[in-house]
MARBA-3410 file (N, C-alpha, C, O; in Angstrom, 1 decimal):
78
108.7,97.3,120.8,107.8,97.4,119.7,108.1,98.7,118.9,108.3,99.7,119.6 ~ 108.2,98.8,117.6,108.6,99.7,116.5,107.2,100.8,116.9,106.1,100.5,117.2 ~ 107.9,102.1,116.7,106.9,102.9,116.6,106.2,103.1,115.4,106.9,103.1,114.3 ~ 104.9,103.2,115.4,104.0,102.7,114.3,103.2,101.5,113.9,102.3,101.4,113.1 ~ 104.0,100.1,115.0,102.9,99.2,114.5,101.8,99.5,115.2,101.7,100.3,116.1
100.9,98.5,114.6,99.8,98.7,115.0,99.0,97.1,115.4,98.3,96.7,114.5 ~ 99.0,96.3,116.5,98.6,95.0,116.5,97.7,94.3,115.8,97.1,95.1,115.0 ~ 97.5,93.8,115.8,95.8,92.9,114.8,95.4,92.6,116.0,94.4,93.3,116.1 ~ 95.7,91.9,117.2,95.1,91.2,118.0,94.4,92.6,118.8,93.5,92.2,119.6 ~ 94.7,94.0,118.8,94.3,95.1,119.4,92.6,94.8,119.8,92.0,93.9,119.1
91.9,95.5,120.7,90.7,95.6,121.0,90.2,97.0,119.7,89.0,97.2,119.5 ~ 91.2,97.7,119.1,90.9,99.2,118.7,90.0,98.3,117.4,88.9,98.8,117.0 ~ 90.6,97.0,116.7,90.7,96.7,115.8,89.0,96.0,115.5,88.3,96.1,114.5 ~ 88.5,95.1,117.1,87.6,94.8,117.1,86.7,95.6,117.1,85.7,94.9,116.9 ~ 86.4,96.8,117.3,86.0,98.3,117.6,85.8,98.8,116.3,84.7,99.1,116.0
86.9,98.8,115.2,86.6,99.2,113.9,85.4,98.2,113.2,84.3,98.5,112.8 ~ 86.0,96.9,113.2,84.9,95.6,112.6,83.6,95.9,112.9,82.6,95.9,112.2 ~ 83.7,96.1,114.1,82.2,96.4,114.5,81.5,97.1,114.1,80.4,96.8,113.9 ~ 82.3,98.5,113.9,81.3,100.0,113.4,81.2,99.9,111.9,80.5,100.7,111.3 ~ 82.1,98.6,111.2,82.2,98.8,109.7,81.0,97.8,109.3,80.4,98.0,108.2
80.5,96.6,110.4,79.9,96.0,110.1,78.4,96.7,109.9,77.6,96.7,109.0 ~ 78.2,97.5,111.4,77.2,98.5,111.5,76.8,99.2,110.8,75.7,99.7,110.8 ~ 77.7,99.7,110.0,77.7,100.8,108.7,77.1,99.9,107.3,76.5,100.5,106.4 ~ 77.2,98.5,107.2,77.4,97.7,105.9,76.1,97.5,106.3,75.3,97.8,105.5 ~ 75.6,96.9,107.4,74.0,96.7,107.2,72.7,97.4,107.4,71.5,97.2,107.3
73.5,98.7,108.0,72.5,100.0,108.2,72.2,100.9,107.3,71.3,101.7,107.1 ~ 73.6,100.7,106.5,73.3,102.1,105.4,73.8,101.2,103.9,73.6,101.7,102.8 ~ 74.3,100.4,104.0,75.3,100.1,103.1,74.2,98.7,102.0,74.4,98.3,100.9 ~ 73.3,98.6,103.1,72.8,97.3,102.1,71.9,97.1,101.0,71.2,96.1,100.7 ~ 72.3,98.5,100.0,71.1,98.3,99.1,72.3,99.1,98.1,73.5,99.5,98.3
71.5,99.1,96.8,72.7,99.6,95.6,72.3,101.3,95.7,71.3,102.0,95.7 ~ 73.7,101.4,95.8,73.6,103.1,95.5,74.5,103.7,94.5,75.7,103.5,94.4 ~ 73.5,104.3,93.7,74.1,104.2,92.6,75.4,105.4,91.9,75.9,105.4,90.8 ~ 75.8,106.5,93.1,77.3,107.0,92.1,77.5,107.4,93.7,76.8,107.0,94.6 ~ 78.8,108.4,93.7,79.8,108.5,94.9,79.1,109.3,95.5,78.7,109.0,96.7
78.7,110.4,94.8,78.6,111.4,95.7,77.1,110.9,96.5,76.7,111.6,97.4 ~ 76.6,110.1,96.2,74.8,109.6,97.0,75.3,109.0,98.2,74.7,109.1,99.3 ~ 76.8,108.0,97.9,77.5,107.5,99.0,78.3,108.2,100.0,78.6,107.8,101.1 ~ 78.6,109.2,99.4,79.1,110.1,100.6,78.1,110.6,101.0,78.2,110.6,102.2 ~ 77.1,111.3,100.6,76.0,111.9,101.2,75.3,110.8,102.1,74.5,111.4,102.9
75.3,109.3,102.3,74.5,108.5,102.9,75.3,107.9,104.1,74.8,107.4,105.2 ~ 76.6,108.1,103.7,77.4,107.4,105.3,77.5,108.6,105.9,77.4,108.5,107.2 ~ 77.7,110.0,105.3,77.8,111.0,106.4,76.7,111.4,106.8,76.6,112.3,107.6 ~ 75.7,110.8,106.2,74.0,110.8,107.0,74.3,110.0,108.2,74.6,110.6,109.3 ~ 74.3,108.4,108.0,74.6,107.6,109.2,75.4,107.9,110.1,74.9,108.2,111.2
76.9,108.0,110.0,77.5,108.9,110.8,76.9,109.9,111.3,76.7,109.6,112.5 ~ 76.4,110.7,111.1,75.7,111.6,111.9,74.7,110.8,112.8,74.9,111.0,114.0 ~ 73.8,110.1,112.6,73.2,109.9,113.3,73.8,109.4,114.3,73.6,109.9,115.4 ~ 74.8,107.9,114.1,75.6,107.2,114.7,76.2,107.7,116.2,76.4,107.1,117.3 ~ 76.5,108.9,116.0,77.5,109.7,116.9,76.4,110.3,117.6,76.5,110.5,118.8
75.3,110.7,116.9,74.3,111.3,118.0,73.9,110.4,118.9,73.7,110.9,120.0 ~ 73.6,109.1,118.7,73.3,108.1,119.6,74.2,108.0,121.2,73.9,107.9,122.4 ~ 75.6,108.2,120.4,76.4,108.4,121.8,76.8,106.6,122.3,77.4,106.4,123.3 ~ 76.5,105.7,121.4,76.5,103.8,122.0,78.2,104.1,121.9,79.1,104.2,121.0 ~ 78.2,104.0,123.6,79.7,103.5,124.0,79.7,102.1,123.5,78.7,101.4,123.3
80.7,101.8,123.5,81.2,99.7,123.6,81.5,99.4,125.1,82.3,100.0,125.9 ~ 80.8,98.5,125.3,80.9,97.9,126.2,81.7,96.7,126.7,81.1,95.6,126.8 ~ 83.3,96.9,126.9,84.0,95.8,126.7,83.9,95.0,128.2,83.5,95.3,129.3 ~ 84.3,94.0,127.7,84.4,93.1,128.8,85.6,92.2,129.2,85.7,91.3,130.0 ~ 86.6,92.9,128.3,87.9,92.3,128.9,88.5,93.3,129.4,88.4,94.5,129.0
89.3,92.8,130.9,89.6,93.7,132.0,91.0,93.5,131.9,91.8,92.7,131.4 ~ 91.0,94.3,132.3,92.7,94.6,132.8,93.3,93.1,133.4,94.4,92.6,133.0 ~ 92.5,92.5,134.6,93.5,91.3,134.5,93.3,90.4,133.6,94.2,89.5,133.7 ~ 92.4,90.1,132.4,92.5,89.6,131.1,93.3,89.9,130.7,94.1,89.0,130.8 ~ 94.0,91.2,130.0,95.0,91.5,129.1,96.3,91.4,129.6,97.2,91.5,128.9
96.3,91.2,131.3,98.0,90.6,131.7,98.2,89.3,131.9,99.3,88.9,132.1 ~ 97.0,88.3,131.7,96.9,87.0,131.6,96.7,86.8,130.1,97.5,85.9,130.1 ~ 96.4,86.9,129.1,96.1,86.7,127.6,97.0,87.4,126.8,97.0,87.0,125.6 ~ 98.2,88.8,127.3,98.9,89.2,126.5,100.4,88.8,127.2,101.4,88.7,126.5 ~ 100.5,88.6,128.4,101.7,88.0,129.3,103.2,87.4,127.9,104.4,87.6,127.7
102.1,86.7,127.4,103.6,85.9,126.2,104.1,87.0,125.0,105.1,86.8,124.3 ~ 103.3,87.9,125.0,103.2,88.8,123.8,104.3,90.4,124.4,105.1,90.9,123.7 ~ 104.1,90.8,125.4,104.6,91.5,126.1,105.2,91.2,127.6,104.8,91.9,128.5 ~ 106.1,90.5,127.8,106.8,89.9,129.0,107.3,90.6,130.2,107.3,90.4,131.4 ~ 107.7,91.6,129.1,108.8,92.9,130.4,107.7,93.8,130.6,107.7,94.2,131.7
106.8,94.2,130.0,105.8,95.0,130.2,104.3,94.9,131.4,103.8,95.6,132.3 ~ 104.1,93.6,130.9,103.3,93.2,131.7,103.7,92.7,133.7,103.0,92.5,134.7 ~ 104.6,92.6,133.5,105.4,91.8,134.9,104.8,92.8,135.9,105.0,92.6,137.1
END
């Protein structure tokens, strides 16, 4: 694997979707009207966000990812 890619199928990726979705209907769903109200309003959220401290709670385990990535990484997983 090239250093630098970065997978799509990654869990980091499901992780981002999530927090961008959370951001789009927590803070993001109404018109705001110039930049700087929008930077002042997600680095509101974010702040709060991070104060909460909500780990993710995944639920795929380690023998998931050597059974579901096995064809994708061969020599690695063995």
């Amino acid at each position: 694997m090239p250093c630098g890619y970065t997978p799509k199928h990654g869990s980091w990726l499901n992780m981002a979707e999530i927090e961008l979705s959370i951001l789009s209907r927590q803070c993001l769903d109404r018109r705001i009207p110039d930049q700087d109200t929008l930077k002042k309003e997600v680095a509101a959220w974010q702040a709060a966000r991070n104060a909460l401290g909500s780990p993710m709670e995944w639920r795929f385990t380690t023998e998931d990812v050597r059974v579901n990535l096995k064809k994708l990484y061969p020599t690695v997983l063995n």
